[in-house]
C-alpha positions in Angstrom: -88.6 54.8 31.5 -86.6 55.9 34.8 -85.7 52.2 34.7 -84.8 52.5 31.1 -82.4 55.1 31.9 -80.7 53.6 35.2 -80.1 50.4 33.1 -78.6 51.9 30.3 -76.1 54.4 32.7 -75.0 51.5 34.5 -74.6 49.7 31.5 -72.3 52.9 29.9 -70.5 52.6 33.3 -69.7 49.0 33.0 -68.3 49.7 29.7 -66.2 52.5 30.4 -64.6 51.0 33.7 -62.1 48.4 32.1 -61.4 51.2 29.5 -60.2 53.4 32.6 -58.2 50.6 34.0 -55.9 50.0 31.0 -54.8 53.4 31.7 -53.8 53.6 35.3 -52.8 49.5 35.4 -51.4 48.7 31.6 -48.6 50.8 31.2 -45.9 48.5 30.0 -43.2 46.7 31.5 -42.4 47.4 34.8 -38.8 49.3 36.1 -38.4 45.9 38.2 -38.8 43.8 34.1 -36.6 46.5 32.4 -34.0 46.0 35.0 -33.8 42.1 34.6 -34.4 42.2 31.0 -30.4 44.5 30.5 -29.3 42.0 32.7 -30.4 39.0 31.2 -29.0 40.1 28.1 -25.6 41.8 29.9 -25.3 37.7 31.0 -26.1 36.0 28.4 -23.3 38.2 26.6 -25.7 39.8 24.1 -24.2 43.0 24.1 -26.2 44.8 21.6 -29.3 43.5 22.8 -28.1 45.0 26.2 -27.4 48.4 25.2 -30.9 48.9 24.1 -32.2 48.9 27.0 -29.9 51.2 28.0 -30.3 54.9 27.3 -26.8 55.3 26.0 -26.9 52.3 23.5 -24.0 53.0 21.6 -21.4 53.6 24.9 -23.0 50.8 26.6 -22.4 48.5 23.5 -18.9 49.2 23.5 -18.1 49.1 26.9 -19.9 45.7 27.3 -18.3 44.4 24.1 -14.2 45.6 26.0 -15.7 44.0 29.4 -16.3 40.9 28.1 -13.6 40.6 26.4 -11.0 41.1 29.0 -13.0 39.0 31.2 -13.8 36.5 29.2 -15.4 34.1 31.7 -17.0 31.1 31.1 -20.4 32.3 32.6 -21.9 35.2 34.2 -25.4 35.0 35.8 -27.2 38.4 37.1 -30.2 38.8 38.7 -32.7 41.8 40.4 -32.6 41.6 44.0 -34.7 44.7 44.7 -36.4 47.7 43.4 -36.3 51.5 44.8 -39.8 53.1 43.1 -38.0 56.8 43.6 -41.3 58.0 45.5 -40.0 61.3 47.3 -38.8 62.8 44.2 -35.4 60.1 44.3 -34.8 58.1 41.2 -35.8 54.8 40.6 -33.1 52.1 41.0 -32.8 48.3 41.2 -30.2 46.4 43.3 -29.1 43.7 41.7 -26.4 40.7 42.3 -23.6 39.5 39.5 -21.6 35.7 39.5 -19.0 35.9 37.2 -17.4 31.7 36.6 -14.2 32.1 35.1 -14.1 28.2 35.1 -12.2 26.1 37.7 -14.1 27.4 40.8 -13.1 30.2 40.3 -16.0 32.5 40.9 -16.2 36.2 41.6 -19.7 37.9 43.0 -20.8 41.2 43.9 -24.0 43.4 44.3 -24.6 46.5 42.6 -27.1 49.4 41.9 -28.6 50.7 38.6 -30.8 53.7 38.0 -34.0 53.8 35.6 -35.4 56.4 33.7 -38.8 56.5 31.6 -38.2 57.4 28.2 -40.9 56.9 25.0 -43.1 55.2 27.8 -40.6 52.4 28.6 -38.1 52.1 31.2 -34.3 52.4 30.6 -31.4 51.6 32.0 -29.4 54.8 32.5 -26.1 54.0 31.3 -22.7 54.7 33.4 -20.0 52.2 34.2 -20.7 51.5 37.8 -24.0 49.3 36.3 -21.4 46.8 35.4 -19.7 47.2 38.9 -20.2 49.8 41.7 -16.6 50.5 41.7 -15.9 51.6 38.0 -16.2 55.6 37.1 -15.7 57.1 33.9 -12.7 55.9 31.2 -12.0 53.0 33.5 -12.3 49.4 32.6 -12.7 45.6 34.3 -9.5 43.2 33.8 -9.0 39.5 34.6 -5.4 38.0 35.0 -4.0 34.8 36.4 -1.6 34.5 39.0 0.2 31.3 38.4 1.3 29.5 41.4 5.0 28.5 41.5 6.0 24.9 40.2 6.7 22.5 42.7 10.1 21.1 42.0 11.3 17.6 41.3 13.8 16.1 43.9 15.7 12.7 43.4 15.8 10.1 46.3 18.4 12.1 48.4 16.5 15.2 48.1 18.6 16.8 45.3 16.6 19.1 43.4 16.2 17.8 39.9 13.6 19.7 38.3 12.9 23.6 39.0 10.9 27.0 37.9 13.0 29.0 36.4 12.0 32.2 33.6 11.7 31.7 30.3 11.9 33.7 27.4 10.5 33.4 24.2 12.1 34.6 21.2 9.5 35.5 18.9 9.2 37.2 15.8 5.9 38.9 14.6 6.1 38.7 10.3 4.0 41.8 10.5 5.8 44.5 12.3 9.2 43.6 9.8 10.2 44.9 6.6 12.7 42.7 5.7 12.1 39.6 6.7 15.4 37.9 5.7 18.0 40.1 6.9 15.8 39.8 10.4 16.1 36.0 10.6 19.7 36.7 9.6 20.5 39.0 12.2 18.9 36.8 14.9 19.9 33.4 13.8 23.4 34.9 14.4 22.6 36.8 17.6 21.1 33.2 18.8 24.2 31.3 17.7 26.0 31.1 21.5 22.9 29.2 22.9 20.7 28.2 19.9 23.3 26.9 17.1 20.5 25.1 15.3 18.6 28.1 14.8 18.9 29.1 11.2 17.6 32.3 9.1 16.0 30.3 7.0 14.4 28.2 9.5 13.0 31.6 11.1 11.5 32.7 7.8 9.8 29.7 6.9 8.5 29.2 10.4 7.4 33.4 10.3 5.8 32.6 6.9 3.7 29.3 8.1 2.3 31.6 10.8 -0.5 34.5 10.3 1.5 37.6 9.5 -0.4 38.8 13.3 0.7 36.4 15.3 3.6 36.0 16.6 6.2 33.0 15.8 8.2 31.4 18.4 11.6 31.1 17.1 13.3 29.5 20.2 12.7 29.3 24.1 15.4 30.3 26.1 16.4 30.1 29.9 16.9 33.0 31.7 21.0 32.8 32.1 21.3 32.1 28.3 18.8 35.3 27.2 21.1 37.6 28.6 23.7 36.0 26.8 22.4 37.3 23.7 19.7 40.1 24.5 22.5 42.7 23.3 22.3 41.4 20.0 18.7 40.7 19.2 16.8 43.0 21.6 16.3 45.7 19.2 15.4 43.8 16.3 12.3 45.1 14.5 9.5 42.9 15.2 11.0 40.4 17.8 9.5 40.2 21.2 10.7 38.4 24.3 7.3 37.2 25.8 8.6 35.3 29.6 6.7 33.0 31.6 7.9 30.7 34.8 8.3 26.5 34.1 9.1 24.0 35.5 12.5 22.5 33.9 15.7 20.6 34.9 18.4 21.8 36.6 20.8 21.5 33.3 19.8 22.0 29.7 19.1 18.5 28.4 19.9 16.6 31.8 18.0 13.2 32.0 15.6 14.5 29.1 14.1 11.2 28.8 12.6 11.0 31.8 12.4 14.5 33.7 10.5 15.9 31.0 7.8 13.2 30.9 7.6 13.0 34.7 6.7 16.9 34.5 4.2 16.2 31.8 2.4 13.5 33.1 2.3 14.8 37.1 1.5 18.3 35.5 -1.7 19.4 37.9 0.0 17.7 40.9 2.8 19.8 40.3 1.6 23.3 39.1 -0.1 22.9 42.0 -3.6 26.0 42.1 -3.0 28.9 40.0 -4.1 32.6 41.7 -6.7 35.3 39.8 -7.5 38.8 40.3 -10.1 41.2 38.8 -9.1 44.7 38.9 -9.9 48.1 37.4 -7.7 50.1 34.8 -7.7 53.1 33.0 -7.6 54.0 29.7 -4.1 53.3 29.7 -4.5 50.2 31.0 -2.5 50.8 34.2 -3.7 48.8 37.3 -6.1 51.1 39.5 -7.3 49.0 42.3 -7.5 45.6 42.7 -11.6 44.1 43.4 -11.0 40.9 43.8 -8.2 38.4 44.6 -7.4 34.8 44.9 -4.1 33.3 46.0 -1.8 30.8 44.8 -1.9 27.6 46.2 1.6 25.8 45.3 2.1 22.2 46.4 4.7 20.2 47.5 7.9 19.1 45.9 7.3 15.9 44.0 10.3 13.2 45.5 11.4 10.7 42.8 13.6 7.4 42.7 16.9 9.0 40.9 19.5 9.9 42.3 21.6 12.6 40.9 25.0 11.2 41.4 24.0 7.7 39.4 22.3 10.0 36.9 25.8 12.3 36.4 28.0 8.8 35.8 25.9 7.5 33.5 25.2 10.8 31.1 29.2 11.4 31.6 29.9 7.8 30.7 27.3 7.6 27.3 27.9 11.4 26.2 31.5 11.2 24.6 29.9 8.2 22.5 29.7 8.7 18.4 27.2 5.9 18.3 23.6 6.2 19.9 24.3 5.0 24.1 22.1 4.7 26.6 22.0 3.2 30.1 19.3 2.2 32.7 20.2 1.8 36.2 17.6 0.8 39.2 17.9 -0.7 42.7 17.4 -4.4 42.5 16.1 -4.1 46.6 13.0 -1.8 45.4 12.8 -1.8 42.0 13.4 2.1 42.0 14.7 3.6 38.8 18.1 5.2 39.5 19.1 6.9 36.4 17.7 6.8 32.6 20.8 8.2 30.5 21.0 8.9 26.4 23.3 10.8 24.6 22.2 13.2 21.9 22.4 10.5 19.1 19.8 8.4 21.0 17.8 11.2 22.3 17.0 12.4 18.7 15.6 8.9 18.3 13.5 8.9 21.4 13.3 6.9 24.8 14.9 3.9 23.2 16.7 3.4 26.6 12.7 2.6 28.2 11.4 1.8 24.9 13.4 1.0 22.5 13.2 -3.0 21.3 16.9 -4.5 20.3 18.2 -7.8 20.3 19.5 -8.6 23.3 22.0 -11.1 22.0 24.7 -12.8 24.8 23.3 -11.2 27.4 20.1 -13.4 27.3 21.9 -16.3 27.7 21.3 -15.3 31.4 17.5 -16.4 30.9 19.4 -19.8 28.6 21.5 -20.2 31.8 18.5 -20.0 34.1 15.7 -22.6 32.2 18.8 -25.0 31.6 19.3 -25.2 35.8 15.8 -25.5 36.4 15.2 -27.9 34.0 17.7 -30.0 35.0 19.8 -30.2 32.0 23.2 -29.0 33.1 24.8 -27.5 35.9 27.4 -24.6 36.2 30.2 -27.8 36.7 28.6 -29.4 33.7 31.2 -30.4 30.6 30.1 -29.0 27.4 31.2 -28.9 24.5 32.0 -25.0 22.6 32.9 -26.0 18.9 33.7 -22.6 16.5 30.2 -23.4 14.9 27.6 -26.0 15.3 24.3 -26.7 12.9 21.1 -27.0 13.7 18.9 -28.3 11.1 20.5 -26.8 7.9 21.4 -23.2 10.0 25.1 -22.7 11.0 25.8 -20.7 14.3 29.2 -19.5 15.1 30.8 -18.2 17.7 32.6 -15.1 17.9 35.6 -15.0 15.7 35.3 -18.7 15.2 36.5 -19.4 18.6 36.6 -23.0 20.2 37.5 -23.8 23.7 36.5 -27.7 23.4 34.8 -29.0 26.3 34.5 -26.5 28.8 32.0 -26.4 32.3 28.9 -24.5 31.5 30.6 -21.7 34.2 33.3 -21.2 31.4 31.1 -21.7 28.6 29.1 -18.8 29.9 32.4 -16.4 30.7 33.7 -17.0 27.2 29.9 -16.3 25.7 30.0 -19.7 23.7 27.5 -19.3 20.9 27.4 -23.2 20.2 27.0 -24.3 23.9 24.2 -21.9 24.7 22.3 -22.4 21.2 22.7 -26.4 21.8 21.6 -26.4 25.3 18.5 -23.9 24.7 17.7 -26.4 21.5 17.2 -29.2 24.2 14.8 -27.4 26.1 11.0 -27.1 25.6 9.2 -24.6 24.1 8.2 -22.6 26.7 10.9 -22.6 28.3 12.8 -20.0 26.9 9.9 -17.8 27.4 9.1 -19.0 31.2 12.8 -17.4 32.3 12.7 -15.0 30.8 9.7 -13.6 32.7 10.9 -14.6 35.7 13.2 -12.0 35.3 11.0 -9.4 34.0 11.2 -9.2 30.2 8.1 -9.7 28.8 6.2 -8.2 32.0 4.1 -5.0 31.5 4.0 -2.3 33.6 1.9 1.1 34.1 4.8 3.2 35.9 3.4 6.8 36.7 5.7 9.3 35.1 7.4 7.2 32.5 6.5 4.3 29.8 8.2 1.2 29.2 9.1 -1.7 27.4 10.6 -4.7 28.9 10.6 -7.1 25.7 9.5 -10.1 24.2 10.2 -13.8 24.2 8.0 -16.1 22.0 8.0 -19.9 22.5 8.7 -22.3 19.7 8.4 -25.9 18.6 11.2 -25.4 16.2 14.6 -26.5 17.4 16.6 -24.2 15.5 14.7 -21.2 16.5 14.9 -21.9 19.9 18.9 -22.2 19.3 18.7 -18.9 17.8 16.6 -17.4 20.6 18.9 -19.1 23.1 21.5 -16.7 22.4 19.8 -13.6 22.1 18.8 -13.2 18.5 16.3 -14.4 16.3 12.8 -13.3 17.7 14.0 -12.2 20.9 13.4 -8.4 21.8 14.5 -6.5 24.6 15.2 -2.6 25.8 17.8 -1.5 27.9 15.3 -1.1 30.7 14.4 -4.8 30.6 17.4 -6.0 30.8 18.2 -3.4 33.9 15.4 -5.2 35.3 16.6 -8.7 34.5 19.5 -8.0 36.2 18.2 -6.3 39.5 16.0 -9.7 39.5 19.0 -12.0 39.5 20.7 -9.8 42.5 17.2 -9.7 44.2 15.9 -12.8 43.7 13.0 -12.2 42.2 11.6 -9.6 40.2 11.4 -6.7 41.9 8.5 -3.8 40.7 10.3 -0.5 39.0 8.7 2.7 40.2 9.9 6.0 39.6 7.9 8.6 41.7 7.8 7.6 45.8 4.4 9.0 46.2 2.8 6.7 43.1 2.7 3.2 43.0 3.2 0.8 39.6 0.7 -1.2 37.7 1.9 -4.4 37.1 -0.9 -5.5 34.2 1.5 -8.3 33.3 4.4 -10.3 35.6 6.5 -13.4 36.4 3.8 -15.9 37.8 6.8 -17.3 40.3 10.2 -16.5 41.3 13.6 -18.1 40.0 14.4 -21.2 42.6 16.8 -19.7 44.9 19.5 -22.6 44.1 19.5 -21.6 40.3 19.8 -18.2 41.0 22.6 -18.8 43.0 24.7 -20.7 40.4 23.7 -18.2 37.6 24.8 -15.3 40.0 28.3 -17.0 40.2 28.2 -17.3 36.3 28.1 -13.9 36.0 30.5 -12.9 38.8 33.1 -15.1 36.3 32.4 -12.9 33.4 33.9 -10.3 35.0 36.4 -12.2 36.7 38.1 -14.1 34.1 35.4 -13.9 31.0 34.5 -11.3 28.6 34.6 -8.3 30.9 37.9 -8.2 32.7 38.4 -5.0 32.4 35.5 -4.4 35.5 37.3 -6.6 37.4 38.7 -3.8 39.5 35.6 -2.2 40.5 34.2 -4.2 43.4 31.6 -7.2 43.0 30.5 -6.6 39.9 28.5 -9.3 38.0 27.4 -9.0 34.3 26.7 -10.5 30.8 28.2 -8.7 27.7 26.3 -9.5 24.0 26.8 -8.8 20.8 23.9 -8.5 18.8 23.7 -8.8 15.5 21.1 -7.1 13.1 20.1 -6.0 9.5 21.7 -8.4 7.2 24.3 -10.1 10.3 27.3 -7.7 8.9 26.2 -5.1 12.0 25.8 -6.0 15.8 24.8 -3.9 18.7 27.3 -4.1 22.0 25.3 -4.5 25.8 26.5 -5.0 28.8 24.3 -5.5 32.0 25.1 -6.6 35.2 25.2 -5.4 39.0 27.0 -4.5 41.8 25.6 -4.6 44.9 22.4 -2.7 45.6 22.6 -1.1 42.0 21.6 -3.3 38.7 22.4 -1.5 35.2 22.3 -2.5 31.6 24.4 0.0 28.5 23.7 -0.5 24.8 26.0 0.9 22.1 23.9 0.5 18.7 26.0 -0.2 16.3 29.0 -0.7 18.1 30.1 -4.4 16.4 31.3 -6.0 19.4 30.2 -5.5 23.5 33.7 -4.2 24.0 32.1 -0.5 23.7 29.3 -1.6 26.0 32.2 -2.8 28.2 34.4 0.4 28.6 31.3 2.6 28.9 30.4 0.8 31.9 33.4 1.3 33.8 33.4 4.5 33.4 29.9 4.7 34.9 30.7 2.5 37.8 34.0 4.8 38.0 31.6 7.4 38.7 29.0 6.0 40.8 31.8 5.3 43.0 
C-alpha cells in the first residue's frame, strides 16, 4: 500500500509539473517579438497595423500615416538590435536600427530606442515621436526634400555658352481657388501679353477646365527677366500661383530650338549631373528645425558641342526675316562637325525639317549627275553638250527653266547655267545604279546615330527606266533629300570624301549606313571647279564677292509642278552649308539668303 501511495504522488507530481511551467515559461510574446512585430509593420508601411501595437493607437496611426507621407521613400527596412529587460526597476526598451531607400542610392540610416510596457498581458510599444527617430519631440515632424544640383551648361566649339540654368516660373492657375473663371483668364491673358502674346483667355479656361478643379494648370512657363515684366499685373490674381524651379535653357528665347533643346533632352542625366537630399525635422508649422541628414549636390561638367555661336547668329539672322519656311545647315567639311542648325518660326512650327525634313533636292543634285558622269567616263567638264529649251525622253518632256537654250555648251557651262536637258540626257545614259552610287559617296542616303540630334540625309533609288533616271538626274522625281544632307554633300566635295557629322565633342557617331568608297580625287577636282563657276559666272553671281565660294542652286518643283522649292548649297573654305526656301519658286531666295549668312559668318 506504501508503494501504492508513493506511485500515485509521484504520478500527481508528474502531472502537475508541466501545468506549473505554462505559468512561469508561456506568457506570450516576448518584449524582444512585440518590438519587431511595430517595426515590421512601421516598414512595411502598414500603419494601422503598427499603431496597435502601440499603446497610443490612434496618435501613432496618424503620425505614421504624415511620416510616410512626407518621406515617401521607396523602402524602409527596420530591425531589433537589442533588448534592455528593465531589471533594477528601469523600463524595458529595445534598440533598434532603421534604412530608409528613397531610390537612387540614396539611403539614410540611423539607430534608435523604444520603450515597452505590459498592458492586458501583452507588450506594447509606448508611443512618442522619438520611436520613429531619436531626434523628434512632441508636434514635430520628418521631411524629405531634393536638392537639385545645378545644370551643367552647353558651350559651342569656342567655349561660348549656349545653353544655361536660369529660374523659371510657372504661371499657373488653380480652377478651384477662382470664382470667375473668365474674367481671371481675361485678366491674365492680358497681363501675359508683353512676353506670351499667344496666350489667350480662352485658351486658359479650357486648359483650367481639362484639368481637376485641385490641381493646378500651367498656363505658361516664363524666364525669370520676362516674369518680372509682368508680375505687377498678374501677381495678385485669385487663384494664380507662380511655382519656380532652375533649367537648363538657351541663352535666347527660341535660339537654335532645333537642336539645343534636343541636345539637353537627350544628354539629360549627363547634364543634371547628381541631385542633393536632406531629411530634416519641422514643426507644426512646417518650418525647418534641424536638419538630420544631408547629401550634396554633385554638378558635372559643361557639356562642349560642335556649334559655334557666330555661324549659328548668321544663319538665324539670314532665315528669320523670311515669309516662307527657311532653314540652313552648316558643318565643317574637315570634321564633319555641325556648325549651326537654323529655322525660322514658319519651319520651326513644322519641326526639324532642316535635319529631317525630305524635299526634292532638284539642281542641286546635279552635283551627284556631275559626279557618276566623270567617273563613268561619259563626259568631262570640257565636254560639248548640247542644252536645248526641252528634250523628251520616252513620251515625258523636260524643260529647262524659262525655256532657256544655250546650244552646245561644255558640261562646265551646262552646269553654271543649271541646264535641265543636258543633265537629264547625260544621267539617262548612265546605269542604274549609278545615280544612287554618287550619291552616297557624298553622303545622302547614309544613316547616322548622332548623339544629341536625329537626321535624315535622303534617298536615291536606282532605276532601269531611262526616263526616271533623267528625272532623278536633276533632282526630282524620286529623289529625296534634307537640308542636312545636302550640307553634308557639300562638306564631302570640299573634303574629299565624306566626312562623319558629330555634334557633341565628347560622343562619337554611329554610322549604321555609309559611302563604301570615296569620290576619285580627279572627279572631285573637276566637279569642285564646276561649282566654283556657278558662282562665278552661273546662277549665283551675286556670291561672287564673298571669297571662294562654290555652290549649286535648284529649283524644285512639287505638288502638281506649278510650285518649286529654292536651295542653294555650297562651301567656302573650311565651312560647307546648304539653305532651303519652301515654296520660294525659284533658287533666287535660296540665293540672297545665303549671302546674307556668309555676310555674317564673315
Amino acid at each position: 500500500m506504501r508503494t501504492a501511495r508513493a506511485l500515485s504522488a509521484l504520478t500527481g507530481l508528474l502531472v502537475t509539473l508541466p501545468l506549473a511551467s505554462c505559468g512561469v515559461f508561456d506568457s506570450g510574446p516576448s518584449a524582444e517579438d512585440a518590438a519587431a512585430a511595430y517595426l515590421r509593420d512601421f516598414a512595411a508601411g502598414d500603419n494601422a497595423a503598427a499603431a496597435r501595437r502601440t499603446d497610443a493607437p490612434e496618435t501613432a496611426r496618424e503620425f505614421l500615416g504624415e511620416t510616410r507621407r512626407n518621406l515617401s521613400p521607396e523602402k524602409v527596412e527596420a530591425s531589433v538590435t537589442g533588448v534592455d529587460s528593465g531589471d533594477g526597476g528601469s523600463p524595458t526598451t529595445a534598440k533598434f536600427h532603421v534604412s530608409w531607400q528613397f531610390g537612387s542610392d540614396r539611403v539614410w540610416n540611423y539607430d534608435g530606442e523604444l520603450e515597452l510596457r505590459e498592458s492586458d498581458d501583452s507588450w506594447k510599444v509606448h508611443w512618442r515621436p522619438s520611436v520613429v527617430h531619436p531626434e523628434l519631440g512632441s508636434g514635430q515632424s520628418l521631411r524629405y526634400q531634393l536638392d537639385p544640383a545645378t545644370p551643367a551648361p552647353v558651350l559651342g566649339r569656342d567655349g561660348t555658352r549656349l545653353m544655361g540654368p536660369q529660374r523659371l516660373i510657372r504661371v499657373t492657375v488653380v480652377r478651384k481657388e477662382v470664382d470667375n473663371l473668365s474674367e481671371v483668364a481675361g485678366s491674365l491673358a492680358r497681363g501675359l501679353e508683353p512676353v506670351a502674346p499667344t496666350v489667350t483667355a480662352r485658351g486658359i479656361v479650357e486648359g483650367a477646365k481639362d484639368t481637376p478643379e485641385n490641381q493646378a494648370y500651367t498656363v505658361v512657363t516664363l524666364r525669370l527677366s520676362d516674369y518680372r515684366r509682368v508680375k505687377s499685373a498678374i501677381y495678385e490674381l485669385p487663384g494664380v500661383r507662380f511655382p519656380d524651379r532652375t533649367a537648363l535653357v538657351a541663352s535666347e528665347q527660341g535660339y537654335a530650338s532645333q537642336v539645343l533643346p534636343a541636345i539637353s533632352e537627350s544628354r539629360k542625366d549627363r547634364l543634371n549631373g547628381s541631385d542633393g537630399w536632406r531629411v530634416f525635422t519641422a514643426n507644426s508649422s512646417g518650418a525647418e528645425l534641424k536638419t538630420l541628414h544631408r547629401a550634396e549636390p554633385e554638378p558635372t561638367e559643361a557639356l562642349r558641342t560642335t556649334l559655334s555661336d557666330k555661324v549659328q547668329r548668321a544663319a538665324e539672322n539670314a532665315v528669320d526675316p523670311i515669309d516662307k519656311p527657311a532653314m540652313i545647315v552648316a558643318m565643317r567639311p574637315s570634321s564633319g562637325g555641325v556648325l549651326a542648325v537654323a529655322q525660322n518660326e514658319s519651319a520651326d512650327d513644322k519641326g526639324a525639317l532642316a535635319l529631317t525634313g525630305q524635299y526634292p533636292p532638284g539642281s542641286t543634285f546635279k552635283m551627284a549627275t556631275a559626279l557618276a558622269t566623270l567617273e563613268a567616263g561619259e563626259a568631262d567638264i570640257g565636254t560639248k553638250l548640247g542644252c536645248p529649251a526641252e528634250r523628251t525622253f520616252n513620251g515625258k518632256t523636260l524643260p529647262n527653266a524659262h525655256h532657256f537654250d544655250l546650244g552646245r555648251v561644255t558640261m562646265k557651262k551646262a552646269f553654271a547655267e543649271s541646264c535641265n536637258t543636258t543633265f537629264a540626257g547625260l544621267a539617262s545614259r548612265l546605269p542604274a545604279s549609278a545615280l544612287p552610287t554618287a550619291a552616297e559617296k557624298l553622303g545622302i542616303g547614309a544613316d547616322f546615330a548622332i548623339p544629341g540630334m536625329t537626321t535624315l540625309t535622303g534617298e536615291v533609288p536606282s532605276s532601269e527606266e531611262e526616263v526616271t533616271r533623267a528625272v532623278n538626274g536633276i533632282g526630282q522625281g524620286k529623289v529625296l533629300t534634307s537640308p542636312f544632307g545636302m550640307a553634308l554633300a557639300s562638306a564631302s566635295v570640299a573634303h574629299g570624301s565624306m566626312p562623319t557629322p558629330k555634334l557633341l565633342e565628347s560622343a562619337e557617331t554611329r554610322v549604321n549606313e555609309q559611302a563604301k568608297r570615296a569620290p576619285s580625287e580627279q572627279a572631285l577636282r573637276k566637279l569642285r571647279e564646276m561649282m566654283r563657276e556657278v558662282v562665278r559666272s552661273g546662277t549665283a553671281t551675286e556670291l561672287s564677292g564673298l571669297g571662294e565660294v562654290a555652290g549649286k542652286t535648284g529649283t524644285a518643283q512639287f505638288g502638281d509642278g506649278s510650285r518649286a522649292h529654292g536651295w542653294f548649297t555650297g562651301y567656302r573654305g573650311d565651312l560647307s552649308f546648304a539653305v532651303l526656301v519652301t515654296d520660294a519658286g525659284t533658287s533666287e531666295r535660296a540665293v540672297r539668303v545665303s549671302k546674307k549668312f556668309l555676310d555674317g559668318v564673315g
